[in-house]
PDB file with SEQRES, HELIX, SHEET and CRYST1 records, atoms N, CA, C and O in Angstrom:
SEQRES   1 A   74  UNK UNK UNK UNK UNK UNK UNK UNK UNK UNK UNK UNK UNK          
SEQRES   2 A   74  UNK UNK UNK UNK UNK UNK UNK UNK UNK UNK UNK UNK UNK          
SEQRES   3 A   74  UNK UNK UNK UNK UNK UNK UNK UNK UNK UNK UNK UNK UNK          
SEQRES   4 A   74  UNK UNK UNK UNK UNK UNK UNK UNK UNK UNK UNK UNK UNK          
SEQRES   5 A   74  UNK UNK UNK UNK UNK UNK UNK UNK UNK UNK UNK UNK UNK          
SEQRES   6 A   74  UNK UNK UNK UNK UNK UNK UNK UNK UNK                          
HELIX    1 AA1 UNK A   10  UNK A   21  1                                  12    
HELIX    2 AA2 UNK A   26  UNK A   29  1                                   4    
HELIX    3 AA3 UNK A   33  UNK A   42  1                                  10    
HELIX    4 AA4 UNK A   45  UNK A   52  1                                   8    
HELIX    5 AA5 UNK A   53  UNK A   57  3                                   5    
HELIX    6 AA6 UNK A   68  UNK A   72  1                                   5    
CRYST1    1.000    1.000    1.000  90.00  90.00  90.00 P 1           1          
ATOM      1  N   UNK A   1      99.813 132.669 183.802  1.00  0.00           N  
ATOM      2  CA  UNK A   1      98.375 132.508 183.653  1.00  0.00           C  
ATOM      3  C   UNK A   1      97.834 131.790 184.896  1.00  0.00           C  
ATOM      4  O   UNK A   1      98.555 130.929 185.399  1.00  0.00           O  
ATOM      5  N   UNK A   2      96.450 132.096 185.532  1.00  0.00           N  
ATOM      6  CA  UNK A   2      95.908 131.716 186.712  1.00  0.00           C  
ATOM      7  C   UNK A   2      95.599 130.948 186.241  1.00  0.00           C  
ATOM      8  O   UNK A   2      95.722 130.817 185.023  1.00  0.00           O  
ATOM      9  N   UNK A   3      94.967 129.955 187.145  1.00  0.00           N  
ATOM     10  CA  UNK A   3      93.675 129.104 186.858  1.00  0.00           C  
ATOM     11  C   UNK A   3      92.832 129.386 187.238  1.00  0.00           C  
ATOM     12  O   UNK A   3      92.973 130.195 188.155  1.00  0.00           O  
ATOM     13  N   UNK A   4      91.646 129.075 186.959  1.00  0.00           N  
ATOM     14  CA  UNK A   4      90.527 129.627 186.810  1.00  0.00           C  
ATOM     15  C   UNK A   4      89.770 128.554 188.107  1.00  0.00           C  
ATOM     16  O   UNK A   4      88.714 129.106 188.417  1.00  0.00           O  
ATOM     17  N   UNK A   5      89.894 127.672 188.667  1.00  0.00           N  
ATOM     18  CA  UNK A   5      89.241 127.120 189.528  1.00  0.00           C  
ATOM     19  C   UNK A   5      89.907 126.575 190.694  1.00  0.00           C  
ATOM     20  O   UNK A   5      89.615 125.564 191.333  1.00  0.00           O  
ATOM     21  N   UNK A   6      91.189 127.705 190.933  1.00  0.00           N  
ATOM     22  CA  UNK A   6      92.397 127.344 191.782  1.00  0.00           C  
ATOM     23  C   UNK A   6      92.596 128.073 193.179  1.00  0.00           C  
ATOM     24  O   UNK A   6      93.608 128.369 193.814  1.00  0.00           O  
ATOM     25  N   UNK A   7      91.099 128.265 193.437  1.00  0.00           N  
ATOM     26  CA  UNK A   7      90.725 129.016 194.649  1.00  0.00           C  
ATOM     27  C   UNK A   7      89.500 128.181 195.235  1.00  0.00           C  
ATOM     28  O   UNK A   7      89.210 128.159 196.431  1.00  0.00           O  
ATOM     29  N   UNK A   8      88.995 127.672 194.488  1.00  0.00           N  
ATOM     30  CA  UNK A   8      87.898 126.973 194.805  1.00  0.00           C  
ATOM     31  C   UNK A   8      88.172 125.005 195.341  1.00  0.00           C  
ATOM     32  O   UNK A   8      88.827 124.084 194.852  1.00  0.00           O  
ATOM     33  N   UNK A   9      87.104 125.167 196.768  1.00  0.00           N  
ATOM     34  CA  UNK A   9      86.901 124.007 197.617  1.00  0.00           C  
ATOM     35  C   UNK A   9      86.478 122.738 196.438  1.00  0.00           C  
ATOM     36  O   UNK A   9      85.881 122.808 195.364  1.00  0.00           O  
ATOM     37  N   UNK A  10      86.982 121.779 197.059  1.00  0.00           N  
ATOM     38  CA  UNK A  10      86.023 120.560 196.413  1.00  0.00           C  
ATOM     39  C   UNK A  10      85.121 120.406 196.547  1.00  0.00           C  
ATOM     40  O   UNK A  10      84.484 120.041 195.559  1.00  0.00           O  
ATOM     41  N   UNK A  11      84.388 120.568 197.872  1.00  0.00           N  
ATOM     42  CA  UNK A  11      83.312 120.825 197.756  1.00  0.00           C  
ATOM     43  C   UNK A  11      82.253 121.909 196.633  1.00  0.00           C  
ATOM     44  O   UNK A  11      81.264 121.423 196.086  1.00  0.00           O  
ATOM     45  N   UNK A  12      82.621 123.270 196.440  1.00  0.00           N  
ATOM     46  CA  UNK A  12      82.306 123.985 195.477  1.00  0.00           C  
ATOM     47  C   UNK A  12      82.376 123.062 194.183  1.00  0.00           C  
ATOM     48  O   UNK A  12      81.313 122.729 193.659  1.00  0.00           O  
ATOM     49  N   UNK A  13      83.647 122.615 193.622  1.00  0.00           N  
ATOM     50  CA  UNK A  13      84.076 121.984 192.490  1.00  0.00           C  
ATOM     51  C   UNK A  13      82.857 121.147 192.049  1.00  0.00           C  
ATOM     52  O   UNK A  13      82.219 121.293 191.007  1.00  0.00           O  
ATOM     53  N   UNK A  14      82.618 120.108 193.176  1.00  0.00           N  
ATOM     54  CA  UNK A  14      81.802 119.362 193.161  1.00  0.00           C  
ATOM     55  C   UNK A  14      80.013 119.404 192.599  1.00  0.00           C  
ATOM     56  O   UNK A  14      79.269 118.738 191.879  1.00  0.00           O  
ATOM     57  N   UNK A  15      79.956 120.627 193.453  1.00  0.00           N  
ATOM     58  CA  UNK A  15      78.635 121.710 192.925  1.00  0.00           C  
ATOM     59  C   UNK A  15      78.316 122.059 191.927  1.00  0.00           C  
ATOM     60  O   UNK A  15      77.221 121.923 191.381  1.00  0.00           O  
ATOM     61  N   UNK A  16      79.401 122.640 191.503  1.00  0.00           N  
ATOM     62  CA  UNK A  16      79.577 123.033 189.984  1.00  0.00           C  
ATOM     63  C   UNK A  16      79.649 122.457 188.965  1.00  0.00           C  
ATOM     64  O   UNK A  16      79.357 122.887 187.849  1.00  0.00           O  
ATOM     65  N   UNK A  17      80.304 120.750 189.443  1.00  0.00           N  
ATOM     66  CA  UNK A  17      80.162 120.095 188.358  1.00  0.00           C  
ATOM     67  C   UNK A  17      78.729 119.418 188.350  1.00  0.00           C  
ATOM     68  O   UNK A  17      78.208 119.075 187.289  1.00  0.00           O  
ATOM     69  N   UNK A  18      78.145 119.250 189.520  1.00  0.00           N  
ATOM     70  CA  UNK A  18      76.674 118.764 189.413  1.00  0.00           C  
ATOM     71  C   UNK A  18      75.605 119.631 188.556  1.00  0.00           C  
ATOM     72  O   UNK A  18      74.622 119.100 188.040  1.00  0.00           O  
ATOM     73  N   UNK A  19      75.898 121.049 188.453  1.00  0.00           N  
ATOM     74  CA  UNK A  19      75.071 121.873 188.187  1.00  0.00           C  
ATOM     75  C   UNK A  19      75.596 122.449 186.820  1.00  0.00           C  
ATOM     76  O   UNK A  19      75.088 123.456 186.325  1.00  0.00           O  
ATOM     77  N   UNK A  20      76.614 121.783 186.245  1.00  0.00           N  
ATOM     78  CA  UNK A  20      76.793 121.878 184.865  1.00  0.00           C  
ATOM     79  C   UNK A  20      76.312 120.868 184.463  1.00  0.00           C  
ATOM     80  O   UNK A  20      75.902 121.139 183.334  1.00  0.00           O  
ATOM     81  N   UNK A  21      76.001 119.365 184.790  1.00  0.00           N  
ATOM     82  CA  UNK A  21      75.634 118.370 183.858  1.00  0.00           C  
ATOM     83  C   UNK A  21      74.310 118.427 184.352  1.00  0.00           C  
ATOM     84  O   UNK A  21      73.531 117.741 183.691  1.00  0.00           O  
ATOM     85  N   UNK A  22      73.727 119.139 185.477  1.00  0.00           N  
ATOM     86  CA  UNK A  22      72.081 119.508 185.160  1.00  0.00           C  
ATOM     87  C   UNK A  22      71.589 120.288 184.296  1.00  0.00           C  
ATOM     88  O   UNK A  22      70.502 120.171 183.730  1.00  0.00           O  
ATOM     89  N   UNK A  23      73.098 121.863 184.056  1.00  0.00           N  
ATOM     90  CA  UNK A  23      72.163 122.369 183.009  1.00  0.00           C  
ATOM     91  C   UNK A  23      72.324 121.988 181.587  1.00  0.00           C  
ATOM     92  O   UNK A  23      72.431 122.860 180.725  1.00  0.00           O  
ATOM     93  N   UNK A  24      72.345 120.706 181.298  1.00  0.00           N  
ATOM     94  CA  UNK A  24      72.866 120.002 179.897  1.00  0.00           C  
ATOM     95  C   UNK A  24      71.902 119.095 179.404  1.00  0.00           C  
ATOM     96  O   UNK A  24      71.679 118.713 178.255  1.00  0.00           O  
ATOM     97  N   UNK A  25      71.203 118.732 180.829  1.00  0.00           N  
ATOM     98  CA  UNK A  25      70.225 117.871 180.811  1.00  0.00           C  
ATOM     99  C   UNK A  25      68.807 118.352 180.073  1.00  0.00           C  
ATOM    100  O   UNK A  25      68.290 119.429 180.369  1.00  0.00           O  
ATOM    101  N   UNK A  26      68.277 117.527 179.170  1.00  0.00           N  
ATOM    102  CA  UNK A  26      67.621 117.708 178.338  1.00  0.00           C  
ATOM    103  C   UNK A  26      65.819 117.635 179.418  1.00  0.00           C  
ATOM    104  O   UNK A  26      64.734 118.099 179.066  1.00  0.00           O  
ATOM    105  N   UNK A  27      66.067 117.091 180.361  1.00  0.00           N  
ATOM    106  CA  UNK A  27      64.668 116.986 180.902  1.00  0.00           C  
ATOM    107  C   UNK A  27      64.826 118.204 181.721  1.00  0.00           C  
ATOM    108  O   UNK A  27      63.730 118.763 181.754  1.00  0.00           O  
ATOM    109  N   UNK A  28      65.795 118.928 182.463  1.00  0.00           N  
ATOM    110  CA  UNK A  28      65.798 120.353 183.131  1.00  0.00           C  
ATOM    111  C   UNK A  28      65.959 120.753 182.327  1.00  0.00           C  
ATOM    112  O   UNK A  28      65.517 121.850 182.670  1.00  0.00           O  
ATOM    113  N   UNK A  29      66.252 120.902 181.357  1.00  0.00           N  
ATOM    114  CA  UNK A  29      66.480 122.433 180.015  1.00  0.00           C  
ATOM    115  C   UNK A  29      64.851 122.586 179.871  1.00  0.00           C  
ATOM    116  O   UNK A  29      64.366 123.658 180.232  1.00  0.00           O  
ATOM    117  N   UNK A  30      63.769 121.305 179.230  1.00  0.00           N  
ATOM    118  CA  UNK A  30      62.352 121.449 179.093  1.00  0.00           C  
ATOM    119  C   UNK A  30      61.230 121.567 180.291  1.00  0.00           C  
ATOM    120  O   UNK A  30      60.009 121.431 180.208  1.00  0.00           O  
ATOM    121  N   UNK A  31      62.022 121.854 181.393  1.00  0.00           N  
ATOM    122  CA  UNK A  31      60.423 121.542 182.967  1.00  0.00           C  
ATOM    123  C   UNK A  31      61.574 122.223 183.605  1.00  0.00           C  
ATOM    124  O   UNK A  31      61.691 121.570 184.642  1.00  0.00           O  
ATOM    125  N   UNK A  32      62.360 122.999 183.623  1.00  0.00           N  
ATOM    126  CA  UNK A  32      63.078 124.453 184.408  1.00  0.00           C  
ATOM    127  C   UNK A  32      62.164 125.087 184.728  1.00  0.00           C  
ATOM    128  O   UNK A  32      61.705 124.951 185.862  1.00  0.00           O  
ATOM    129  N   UNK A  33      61.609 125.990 183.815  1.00  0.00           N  
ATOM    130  CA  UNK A  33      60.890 127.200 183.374  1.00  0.00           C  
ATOM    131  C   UNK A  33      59.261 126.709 184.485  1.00  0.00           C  
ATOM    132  O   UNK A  33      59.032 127.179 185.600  1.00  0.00           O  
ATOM    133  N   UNK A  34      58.614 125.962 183.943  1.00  0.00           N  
ATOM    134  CA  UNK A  34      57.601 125.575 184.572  1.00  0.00           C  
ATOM    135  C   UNK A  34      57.586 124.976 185.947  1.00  0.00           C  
ATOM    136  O   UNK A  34      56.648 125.119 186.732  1.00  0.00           O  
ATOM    137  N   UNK A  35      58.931 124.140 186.250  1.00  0.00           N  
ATOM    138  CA  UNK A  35      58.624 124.033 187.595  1.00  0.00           C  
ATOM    139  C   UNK A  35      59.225 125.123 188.662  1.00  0.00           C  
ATOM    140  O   UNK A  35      58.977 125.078 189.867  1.00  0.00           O  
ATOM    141  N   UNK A  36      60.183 126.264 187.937  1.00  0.00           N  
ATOM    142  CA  UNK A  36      59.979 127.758 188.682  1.00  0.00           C  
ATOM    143  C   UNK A  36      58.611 128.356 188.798  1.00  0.00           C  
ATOM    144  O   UNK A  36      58.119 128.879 189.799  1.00  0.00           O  
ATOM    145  N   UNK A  37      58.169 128.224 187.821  1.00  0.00           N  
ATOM    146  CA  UNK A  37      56.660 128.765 187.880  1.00  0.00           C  
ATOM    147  C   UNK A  37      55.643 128.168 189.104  1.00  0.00           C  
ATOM    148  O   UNK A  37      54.814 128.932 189.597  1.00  0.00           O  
ATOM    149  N   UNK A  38      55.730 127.048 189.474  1.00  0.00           N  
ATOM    150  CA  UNK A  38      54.940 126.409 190.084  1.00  0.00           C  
ATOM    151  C   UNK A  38      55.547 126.491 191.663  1.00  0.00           C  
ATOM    152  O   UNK A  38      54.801 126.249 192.612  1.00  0.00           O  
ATOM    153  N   UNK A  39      56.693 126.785 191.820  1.00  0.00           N  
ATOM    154  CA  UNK A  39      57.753 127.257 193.102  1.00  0.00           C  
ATOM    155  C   UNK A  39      57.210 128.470 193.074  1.00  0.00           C  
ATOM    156  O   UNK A  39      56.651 128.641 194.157  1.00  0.00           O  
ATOM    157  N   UNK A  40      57.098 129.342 192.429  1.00  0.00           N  
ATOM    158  CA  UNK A  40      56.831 130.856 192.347  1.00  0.00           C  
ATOM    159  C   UNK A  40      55.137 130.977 193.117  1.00  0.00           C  
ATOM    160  O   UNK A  40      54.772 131.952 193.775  1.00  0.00           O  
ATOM    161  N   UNK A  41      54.334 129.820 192.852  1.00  0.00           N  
ATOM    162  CA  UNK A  41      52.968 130.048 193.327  1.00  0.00           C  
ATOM    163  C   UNK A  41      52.773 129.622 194.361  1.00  0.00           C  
ATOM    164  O   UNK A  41      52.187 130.242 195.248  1.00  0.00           O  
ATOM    165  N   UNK A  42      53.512 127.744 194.531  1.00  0.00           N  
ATOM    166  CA  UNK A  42      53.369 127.528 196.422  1.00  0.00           C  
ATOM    167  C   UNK A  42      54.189 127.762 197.492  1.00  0.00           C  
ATOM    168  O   UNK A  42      54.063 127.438 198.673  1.00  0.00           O  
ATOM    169  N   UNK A  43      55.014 128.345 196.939  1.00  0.00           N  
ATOM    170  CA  UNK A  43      56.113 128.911 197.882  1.00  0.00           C  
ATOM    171  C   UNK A  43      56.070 130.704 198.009  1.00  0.00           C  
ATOM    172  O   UNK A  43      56.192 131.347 199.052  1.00  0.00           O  
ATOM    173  N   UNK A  44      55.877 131.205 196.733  1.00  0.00           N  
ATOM    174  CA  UNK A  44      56.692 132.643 196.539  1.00  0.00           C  
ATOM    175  C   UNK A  44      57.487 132.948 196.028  1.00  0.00           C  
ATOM    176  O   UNK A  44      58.326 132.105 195.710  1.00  0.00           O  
ATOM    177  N   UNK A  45      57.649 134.223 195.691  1.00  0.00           N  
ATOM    178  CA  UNK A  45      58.991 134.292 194.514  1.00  0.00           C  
ATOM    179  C   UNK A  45      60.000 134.856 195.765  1.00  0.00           C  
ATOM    180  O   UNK A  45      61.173 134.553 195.543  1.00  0.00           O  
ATOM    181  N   UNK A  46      59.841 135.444 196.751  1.00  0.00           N  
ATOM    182  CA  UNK A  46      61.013 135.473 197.630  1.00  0.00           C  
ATOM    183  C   UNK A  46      61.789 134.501 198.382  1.00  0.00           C  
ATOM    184  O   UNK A  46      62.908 134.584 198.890  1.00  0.00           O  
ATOM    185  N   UNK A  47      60.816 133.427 198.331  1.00  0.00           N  
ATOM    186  CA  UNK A  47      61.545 131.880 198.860  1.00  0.00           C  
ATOM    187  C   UNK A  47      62.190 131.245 197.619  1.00  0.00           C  
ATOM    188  O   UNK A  47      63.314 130.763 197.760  1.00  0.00           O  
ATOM    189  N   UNK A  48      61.643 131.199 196.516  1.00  0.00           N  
ATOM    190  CA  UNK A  48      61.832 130.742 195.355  1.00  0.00           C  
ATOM    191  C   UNK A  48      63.441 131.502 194.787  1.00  0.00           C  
ATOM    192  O   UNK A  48      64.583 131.094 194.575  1.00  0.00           O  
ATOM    193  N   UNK A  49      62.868 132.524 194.729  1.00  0.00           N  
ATOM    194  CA  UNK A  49      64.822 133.294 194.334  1.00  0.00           C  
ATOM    195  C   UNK A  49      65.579 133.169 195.171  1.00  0.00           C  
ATOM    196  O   UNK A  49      66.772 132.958 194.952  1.00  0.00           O  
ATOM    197  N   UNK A  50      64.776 133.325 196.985  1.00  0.00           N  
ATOM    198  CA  UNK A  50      66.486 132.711 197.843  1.00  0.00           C  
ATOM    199  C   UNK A  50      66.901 131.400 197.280  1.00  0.00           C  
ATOM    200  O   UNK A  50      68.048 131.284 196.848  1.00  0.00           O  
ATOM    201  N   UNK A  51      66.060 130.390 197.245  1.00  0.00           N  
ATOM    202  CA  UNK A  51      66.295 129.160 196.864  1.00  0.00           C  
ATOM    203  C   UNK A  51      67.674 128.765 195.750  1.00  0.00           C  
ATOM    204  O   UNK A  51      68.680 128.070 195.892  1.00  0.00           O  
ATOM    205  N   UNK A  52      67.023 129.753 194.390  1.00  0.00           N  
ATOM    206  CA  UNK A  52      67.922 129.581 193.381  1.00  0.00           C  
ATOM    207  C   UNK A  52      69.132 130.410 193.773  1.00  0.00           C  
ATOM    208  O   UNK A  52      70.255 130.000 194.065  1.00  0.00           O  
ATOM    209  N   UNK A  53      68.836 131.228 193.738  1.00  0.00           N  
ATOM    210  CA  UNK A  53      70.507 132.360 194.515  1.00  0.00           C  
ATOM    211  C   UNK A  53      71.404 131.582 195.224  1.00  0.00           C  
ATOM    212  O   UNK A  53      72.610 131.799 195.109  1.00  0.00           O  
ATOM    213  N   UNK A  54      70.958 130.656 195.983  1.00  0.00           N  
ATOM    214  CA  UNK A  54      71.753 129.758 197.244  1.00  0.00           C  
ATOM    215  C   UNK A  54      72.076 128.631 196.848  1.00  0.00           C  
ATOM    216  O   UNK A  54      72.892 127.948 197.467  1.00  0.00           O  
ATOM    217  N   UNK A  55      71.110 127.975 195.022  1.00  0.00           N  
ATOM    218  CA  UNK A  55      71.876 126.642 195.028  1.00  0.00           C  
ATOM    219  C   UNK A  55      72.311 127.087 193.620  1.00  0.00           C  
ATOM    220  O   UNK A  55      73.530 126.939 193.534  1.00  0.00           O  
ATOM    221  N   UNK A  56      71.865 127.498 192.664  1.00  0.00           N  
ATOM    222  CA  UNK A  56      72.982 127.457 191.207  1.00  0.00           C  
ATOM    223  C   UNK A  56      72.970 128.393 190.861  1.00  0.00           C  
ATOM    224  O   UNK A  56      73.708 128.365 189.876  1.00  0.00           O  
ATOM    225  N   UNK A  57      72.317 130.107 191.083  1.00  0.00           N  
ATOM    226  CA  UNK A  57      72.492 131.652 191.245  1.00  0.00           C  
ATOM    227  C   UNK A  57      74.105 131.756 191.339  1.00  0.00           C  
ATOM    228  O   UNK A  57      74.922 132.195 190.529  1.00  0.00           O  
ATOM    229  N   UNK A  58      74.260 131.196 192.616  1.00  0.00           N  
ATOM    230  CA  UNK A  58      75.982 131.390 193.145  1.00  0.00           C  
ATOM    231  C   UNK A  58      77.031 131.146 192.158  1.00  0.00           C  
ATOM    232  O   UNK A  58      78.056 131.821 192.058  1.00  0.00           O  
ATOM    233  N   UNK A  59      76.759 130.276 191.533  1.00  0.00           N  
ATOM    234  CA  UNK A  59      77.642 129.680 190.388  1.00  0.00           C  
ATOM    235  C   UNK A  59      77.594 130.773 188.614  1.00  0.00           C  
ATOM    236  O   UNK A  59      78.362 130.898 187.661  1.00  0.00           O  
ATOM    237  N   UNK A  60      76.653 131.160 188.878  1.00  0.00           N  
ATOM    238  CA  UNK A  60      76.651 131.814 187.741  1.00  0.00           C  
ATOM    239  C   UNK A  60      76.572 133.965 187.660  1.00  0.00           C  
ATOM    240  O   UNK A  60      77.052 134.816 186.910  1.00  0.00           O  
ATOM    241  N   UNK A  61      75.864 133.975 188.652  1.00  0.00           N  
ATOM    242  CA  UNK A  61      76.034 135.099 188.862  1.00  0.00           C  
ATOM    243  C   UNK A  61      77.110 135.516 190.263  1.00  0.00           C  
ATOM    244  O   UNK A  61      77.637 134.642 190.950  1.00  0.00           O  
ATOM    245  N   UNK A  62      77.297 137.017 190.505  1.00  0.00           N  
ATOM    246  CA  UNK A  62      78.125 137.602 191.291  1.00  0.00           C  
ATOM    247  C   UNK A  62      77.508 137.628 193.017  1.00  0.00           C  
ATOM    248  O   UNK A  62      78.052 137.466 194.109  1.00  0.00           O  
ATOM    249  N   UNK A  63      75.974 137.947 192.526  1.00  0.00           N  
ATOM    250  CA  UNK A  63      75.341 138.141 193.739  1.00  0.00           C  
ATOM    251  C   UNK A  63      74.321 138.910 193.507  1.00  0.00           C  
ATOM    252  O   UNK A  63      73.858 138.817 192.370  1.00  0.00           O  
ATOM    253  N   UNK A  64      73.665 139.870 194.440  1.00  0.00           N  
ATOM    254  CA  UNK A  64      72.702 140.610 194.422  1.00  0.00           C  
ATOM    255  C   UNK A  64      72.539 142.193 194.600  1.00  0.00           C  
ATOM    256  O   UNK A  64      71.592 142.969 194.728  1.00  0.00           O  
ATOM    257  N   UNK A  65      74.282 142.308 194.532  1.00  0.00           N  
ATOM    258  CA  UNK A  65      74.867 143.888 195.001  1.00  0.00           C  
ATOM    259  C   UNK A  65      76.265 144.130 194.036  1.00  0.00           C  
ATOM    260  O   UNK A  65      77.028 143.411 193.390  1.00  0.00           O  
ATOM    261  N   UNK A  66      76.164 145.188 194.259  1.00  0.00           N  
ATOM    262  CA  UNK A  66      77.489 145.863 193.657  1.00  0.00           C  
ATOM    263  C   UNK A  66      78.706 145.270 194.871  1.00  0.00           C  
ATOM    264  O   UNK A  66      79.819 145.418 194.366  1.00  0.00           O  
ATOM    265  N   UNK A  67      78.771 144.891 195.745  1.00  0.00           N  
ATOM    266  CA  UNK A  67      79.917 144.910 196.583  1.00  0.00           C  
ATOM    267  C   UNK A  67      80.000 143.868 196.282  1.00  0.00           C  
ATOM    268  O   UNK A  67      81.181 143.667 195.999  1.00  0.00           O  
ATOM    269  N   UNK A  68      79.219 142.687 196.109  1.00  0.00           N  
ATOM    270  CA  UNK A  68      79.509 141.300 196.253  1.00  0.00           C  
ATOM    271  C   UNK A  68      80.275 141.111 194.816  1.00  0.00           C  
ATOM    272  O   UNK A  68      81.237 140.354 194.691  1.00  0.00           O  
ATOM    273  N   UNK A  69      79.704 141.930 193.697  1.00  0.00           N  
ATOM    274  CA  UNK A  69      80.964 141.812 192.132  1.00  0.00           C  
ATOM    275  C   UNK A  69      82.060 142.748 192.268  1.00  0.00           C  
ATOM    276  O   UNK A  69      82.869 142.878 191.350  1.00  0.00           O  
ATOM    277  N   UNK A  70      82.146 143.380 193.294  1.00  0.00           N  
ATOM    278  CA  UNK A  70      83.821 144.179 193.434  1.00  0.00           C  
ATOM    279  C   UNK A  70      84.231 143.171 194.449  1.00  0.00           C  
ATOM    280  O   UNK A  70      85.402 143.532 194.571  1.00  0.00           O  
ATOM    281  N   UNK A  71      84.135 142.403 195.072  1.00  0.00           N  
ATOM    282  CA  UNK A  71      84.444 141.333 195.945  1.00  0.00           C  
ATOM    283  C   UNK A  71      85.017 140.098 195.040  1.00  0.00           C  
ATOM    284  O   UNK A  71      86.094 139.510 195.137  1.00  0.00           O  
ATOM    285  N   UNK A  72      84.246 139.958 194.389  1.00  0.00           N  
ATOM    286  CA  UNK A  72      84.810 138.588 192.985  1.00  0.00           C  
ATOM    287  C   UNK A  72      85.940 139.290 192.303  1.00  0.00           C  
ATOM    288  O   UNK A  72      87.009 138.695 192.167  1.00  0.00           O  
ATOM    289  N   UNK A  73      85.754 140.748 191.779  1.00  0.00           N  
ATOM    290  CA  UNK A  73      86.245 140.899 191.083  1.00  0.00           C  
ATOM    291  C   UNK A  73      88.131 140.449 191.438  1.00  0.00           C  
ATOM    292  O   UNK A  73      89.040 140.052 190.710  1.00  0.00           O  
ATOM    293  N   UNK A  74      88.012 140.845 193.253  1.00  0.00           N  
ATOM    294  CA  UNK A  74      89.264 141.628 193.146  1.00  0.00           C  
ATOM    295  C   UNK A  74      89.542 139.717 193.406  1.00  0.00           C  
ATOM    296  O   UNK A  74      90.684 139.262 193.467  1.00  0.00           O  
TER     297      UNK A  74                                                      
END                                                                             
C-alpha cells in the first residue's frame, strides 16, 4: 500500500495543512462565498479564479485540462 502524501514537499504538506484547518473554520465556511463575490467585482473573475486555482484550487482539484488529470493520475 502507497501512501498517499509520500510524494509530496513540506512545503506542499504545509499548505495543505493550512488550507484544511481554513476549510474547518467556521468564520471562512460563513464569508467564503461573499468575499468571492466581492473579489469577483474589484478584481474580476479571471484574476479571482487564477487566484483560487493557484492557492487552494491546486489542492483539491486536478487542474483546468484533461492532461493535467492524466498527469496526476499516472
Amino acid at each position: 500500500m502507497s501512501a498517499v502524501f509520500e510524494n509530496d514537499s513540506t512545503a506542499l504538506l504545509m499548505k495543505k495543512f493550512i488550507v484544511y484547518k481554513l476549510m474547518s473554520s467556521n468564520f471562512f465556511i460563513n464569508y467564503s462565498l461573499m468575499m468571492m463575490n466581492i473579489c469577483y467585482r474589484i478584481f474580476g473573475v479571471r484574476f479571482t479564479n487564477f487566484a483560487i486555482n493557484n492557492s487552494v484550487g491546486s489542492i483539491f482539484t486536478s487542474g483546468e485540462s484533461i492532461d493535467s488529470l492524466i498527469h496526476d493520475i499516472n
